[in-house]
Each structure stands twice: as C-alpha cells, then as structure tokens.
C-alpha positions as CSV (number, residue, x, y, z in Angstrom):
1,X,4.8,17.0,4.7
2,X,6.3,19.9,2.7
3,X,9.3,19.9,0.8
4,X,12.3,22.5,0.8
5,X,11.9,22.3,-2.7
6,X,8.9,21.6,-5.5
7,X,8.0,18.6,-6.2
8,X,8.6,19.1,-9.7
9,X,12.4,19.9,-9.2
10,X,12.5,15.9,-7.2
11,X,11.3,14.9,-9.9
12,X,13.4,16.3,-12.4
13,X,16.2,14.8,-9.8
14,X,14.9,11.5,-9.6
15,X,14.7,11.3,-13.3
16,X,18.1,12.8,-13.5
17,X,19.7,10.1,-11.4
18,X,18.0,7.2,-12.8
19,X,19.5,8.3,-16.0
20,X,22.9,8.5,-14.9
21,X,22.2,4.9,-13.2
22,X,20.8,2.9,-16.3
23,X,23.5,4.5,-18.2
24,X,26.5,2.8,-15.8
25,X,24.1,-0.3,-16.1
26,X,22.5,0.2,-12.9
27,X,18.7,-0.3,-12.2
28,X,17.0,2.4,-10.3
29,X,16.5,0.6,-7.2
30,X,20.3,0.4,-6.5
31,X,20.7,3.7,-6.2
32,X,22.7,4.2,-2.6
33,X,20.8,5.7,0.1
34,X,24.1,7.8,0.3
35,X,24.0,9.2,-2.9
36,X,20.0,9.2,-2.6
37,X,20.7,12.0,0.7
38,X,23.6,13.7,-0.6
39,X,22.0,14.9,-3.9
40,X,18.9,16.1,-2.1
41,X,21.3,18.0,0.4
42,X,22.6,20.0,-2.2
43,X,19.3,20.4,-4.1
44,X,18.4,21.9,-1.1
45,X,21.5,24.2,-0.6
46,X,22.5,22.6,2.4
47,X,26.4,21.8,3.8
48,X,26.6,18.6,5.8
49,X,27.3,20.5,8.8
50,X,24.0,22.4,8.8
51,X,22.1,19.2,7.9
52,X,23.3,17.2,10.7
53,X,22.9,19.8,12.8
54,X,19.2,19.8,12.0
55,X,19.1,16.2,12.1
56,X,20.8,15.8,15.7
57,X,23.4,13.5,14.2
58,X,27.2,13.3,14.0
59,X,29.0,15.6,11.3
60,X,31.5,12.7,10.4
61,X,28.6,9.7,10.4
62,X,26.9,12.1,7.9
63,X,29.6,12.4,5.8
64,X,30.9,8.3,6.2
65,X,26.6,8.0,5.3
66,X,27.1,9.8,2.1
67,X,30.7,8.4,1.2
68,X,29.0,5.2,1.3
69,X,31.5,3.6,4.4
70,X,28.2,3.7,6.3
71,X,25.0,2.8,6.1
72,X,22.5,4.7,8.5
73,X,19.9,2.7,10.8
74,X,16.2,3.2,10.3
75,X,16.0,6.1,13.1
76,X,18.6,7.9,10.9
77,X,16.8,7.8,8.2
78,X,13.7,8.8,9.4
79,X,15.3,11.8,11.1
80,X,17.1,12.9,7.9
81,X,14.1,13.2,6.1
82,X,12.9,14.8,9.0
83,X,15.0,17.3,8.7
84,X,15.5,17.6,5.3
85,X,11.6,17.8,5.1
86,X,10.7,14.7,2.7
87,X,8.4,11.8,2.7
88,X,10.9,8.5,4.3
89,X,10.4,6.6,1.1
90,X,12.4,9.5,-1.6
91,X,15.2,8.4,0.8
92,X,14.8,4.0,1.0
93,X,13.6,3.1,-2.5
94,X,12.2,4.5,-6.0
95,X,8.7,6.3,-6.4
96,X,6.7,4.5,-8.5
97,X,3.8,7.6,-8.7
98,X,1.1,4.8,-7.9
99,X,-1.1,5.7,-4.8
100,X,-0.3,1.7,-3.9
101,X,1.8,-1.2,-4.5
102,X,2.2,-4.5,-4.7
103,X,5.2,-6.4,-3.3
104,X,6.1,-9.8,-4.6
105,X,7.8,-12.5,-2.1
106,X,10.5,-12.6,-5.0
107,X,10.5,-8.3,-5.4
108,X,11.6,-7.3,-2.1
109,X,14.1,-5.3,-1.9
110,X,17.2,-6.4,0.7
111,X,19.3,-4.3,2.9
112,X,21.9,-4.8,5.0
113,X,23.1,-3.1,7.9
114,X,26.7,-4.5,8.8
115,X,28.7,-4.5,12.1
116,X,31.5,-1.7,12.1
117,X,34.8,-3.9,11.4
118,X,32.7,-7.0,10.1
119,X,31.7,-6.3,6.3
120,X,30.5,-10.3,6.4
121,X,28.3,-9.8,9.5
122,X,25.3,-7.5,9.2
123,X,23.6,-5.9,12.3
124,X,20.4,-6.7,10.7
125,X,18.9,-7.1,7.6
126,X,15.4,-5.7,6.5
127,X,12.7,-6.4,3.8
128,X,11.1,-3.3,2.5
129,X,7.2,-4.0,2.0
130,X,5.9,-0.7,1.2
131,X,8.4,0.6,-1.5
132,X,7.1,2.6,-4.3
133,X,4.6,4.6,-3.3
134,X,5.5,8.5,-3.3
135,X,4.7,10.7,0.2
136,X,3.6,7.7,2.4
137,X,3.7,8.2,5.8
138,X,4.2,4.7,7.0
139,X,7.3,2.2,6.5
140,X,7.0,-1.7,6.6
141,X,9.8,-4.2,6.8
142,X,10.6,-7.7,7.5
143,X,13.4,-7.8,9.7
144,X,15.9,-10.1,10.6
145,X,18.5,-9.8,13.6
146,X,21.6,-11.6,12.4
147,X,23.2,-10.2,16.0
148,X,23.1,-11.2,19.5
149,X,24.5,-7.8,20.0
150,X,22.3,-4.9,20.0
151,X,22.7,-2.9,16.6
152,X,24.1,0.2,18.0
153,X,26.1,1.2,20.8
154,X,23.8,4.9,20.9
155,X,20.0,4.0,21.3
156,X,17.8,5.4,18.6
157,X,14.9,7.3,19.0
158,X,13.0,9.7,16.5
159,X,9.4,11.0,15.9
160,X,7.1,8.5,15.1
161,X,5.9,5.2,16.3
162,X,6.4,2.0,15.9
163,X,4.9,-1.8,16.1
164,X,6.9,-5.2,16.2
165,X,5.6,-8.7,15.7
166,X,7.8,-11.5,16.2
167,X,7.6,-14.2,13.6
168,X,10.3,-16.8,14.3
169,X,12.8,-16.7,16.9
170,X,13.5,-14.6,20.2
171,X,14.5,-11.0,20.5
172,X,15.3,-8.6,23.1
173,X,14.3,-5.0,22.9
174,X,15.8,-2.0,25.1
175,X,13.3,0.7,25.9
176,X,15.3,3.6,27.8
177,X,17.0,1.8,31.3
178,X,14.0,-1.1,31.0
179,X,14.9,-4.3,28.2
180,X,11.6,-6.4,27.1
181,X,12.0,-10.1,25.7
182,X,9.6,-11.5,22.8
183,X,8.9,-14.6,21.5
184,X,7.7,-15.6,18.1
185,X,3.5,-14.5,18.5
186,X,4.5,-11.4,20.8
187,X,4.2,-8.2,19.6
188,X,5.1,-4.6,21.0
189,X,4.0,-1.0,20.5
190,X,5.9,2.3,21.6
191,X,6.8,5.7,20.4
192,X,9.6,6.1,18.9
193,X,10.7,8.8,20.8
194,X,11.6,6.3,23.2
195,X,15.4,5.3,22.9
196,X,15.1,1.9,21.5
197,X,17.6,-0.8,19.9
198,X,16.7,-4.3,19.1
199,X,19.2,-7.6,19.3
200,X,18.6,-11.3,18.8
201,X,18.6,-14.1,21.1
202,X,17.9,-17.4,19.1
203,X,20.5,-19.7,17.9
204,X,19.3,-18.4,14.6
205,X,18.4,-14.9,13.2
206,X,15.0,-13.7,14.9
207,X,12.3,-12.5,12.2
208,X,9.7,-9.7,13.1
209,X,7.5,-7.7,10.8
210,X,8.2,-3.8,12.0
211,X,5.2,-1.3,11.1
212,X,6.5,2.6,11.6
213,X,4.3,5.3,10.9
214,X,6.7,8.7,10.4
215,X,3.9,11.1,10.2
C-alpha cells in the first residue's frame, strides 16, 4: 500500500509527535487516534471535507473523530486509512520498525468505544494483539461486547475480511437483512464488505478474538 507521502516524512511525523507527547508527560502509545488522523490529513494537504468524502463517511463524525468527542469503530478506521492510503496500524498504535512483535498479557493496549450519551458504558472494548509492527496488513484484537445493543445504529462494512471466534459468552452478529447467533467454540468468516455489527447476549460481556486482514 502506497502512501500520499514518503515514508520518510511519517517518520519525521511520528518522531515529531512523540516528542511533543513525552514532553507533556505522555507515552507514545496514548497518542489519540484523533490527533493520530488529523495530523496525517494535513501532512497530506487534505480538508476534512475532501477526506470524508473519500472515505464515504460523515463530514461532522470526522470532525467529532478528530476533536476527540468521538471515537471511530474498527470499519472507520480501516476506511480512513483507506482513503488516506496508509497501512491500519500508523492509525491504532505506535510502529515499533520490527518486522514482528510480541504482545504480553499485561502489554495490551485497551480501547474503548462508548455509547453516545453514556461516557461510563462502552459499546465494546478491544485488545490490540498485533500493535507495533509498521505496514501490516492484518489487525488482531480481543474483543469484548459490554452491550446487548448492537454498536451502531449504521451497519459497517469496508474492504477487507474478517474472522470471529467466540471465547466466552453469546453474541449475535447482523450480516445485511440475515442476524447469526454464536456460542463460545463458534466461529464466523465473511467479507467485510458485507454490512455487519456485532452485539452481546450473555448476562456478562461476550469475548471473541477478531482476525481482519485490510489488504
């Protein structure tokens, strides 16, 4: 995947922000994925208009992305750095420069998608496993659905596909006008192209490892 800019220059950028970071006492990781978006937006010359334009998504849910009043589901992510033609991982985490990486149970890195109106009650939070390495093409989490309600009211679907195993609990996924119900051992495929959105149905959060490959 080819960049709107050389590498060198997100480099530079990446170096450039982690200085700003550890000076306000912040470690690198912690960066937003706002402020992670934004700055490549304008390294690439690009208003939000044009960029959500490219990326099919709202002008205003850009903008709440970047202001940090939102944070944007998995499918949004991928298709920014679709559009803004980047490898997935310069938007989620830190690039280690390592052609692999090693994730310890106590080094994963949490984050939290939260109901609109409910700052206390996120959608669904996931484990990144594969953080660190620099132009990957695949993404692996461990998620857990914290909702009975499906995480967004617009089903997501973007290039790619993806692969769900259940680990503890119940969930129901929505594929289009059909809905499929897994148990902890089931496990689904599907291109992501198909609208998709995921929701609990245990009495407690349901836990799944999610494989997607962004190409």
């Amino acid at each position: 995947m080819k960049s709107n800019v050389k590498s060198k220059d997100y480099q530079d950028f990446l170096d450039d922000l982690k200085g700003y970071y550890d000076k306000h006492d912040h470690k690198e990781e912690n960066i937003p994925v706002g402020t992670r978006i934004q700055k490549i937006r304008e390294m690439q010359g690009l208003d939000i208009n044009t960029l959500a334009s490219i990326a099919g998504i709202d002008a205003k849910y850009l903008h709440d992305i970047e202001s940090l009043k939102a944070f944007p589901d998995l499918g949004t992510i991928i298709r920014l750095s679709k559009a803004l033609k980047i490898s997935t991982g310069l938007i989620i985490d830190e690039q280690s420069g390592l052609p692999y990486v090693v994730i310890r149970k106590n080094e994963r890195r949490k984050i939290a998608r939260k109901i609109s109106g409910k700052k206390d009650h996120p959608h669904y939070e996931y484990l990144s496993l594969s953080s660190g390495v620099i132009s990957r093409h695949m993404e692996s989490f461990i998620v857990r659905l914290t909702s009975n309600v499906y995480y967004t009211q617009d089903l997501s679907a973007h290039e790619g596909e993806e692969f769900l195993y259940v680990l503890e609990g119940a969930m129901k996924i929505k594929l289009a006008d059909k809905e499929e119900t897994l148990h902890a051992g089931d496990s689904i495929f599907y291109h992501s192209t198909i609208p998709h959105t995921l929701k609990s149905i245990s009495p407690k959060p349901a836990v799944l490892l999610a494989v997607l490959y962004t190409g």
